[in-house]
Structure formats: structure tokens, C-alpha cells
N, C-alpha and C positions, 0 to 999 in steps of 0.2 A: 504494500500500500504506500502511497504517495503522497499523502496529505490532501488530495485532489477532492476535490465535490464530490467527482466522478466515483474516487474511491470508497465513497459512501455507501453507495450500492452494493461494493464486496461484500461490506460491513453487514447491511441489510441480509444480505444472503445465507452469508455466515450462521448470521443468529438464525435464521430460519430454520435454516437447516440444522444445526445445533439442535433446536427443538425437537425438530421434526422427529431426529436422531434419541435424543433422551428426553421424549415427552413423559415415557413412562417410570423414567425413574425419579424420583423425590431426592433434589440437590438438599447439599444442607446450607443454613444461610451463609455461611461460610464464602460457600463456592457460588455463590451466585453476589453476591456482595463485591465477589473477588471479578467476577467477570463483567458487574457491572462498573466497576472503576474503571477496567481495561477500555472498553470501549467507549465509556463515558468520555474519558481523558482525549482518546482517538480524535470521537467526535469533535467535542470541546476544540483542541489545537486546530482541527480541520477550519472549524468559523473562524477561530480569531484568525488564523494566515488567510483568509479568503476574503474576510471583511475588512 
């Protein structure tokens, strides 16, 4: 990923699929805490460089 708008969409994808993948299993808050920072951050840097 590249910082790009664009690469938003990976992002998008990702987590889809992630789901899609372990819908059925029960993260613990932990891990889902932990992944929403990861992408949170992504995001986040994405606007500020774009705005």
C-alpha cells in the first residue's frame, strides 16, 4: 500500500475479506482492538497526506 486514496480500496477488501474468512470465529477484544488501530492509523495518514 501506498498511502494513495486509491489504496483505500485494498484496505476495504482486506477487511472484507478478513470477515468473510473469520466470521465464525469470536476474536477476542484484544485482536480486534489491535486491528482496528492498524488500519485506523493507515486510514488516518492516508487523509492527512491527501488533504
Amino acid at each position: 500500500m501506498d498511502c494513495s486514496i486509491e489504496s483505500l480500496a485494498i484496505v476495504d477488501i482486506t477487511i472484507e475479506n478478513y470477515l468473510d474468512t473469520f466470521k465464525a470465529l469470536a476474536l477476542e477484544d484484544k485482536a480486534v482492538f489491535t486491528l482496528s488501530n492498524i488500519y485506523g492509523a493507515y486510514i488516518g495518514a492516508v487523509f492527512l497526506k491527501c488533504c
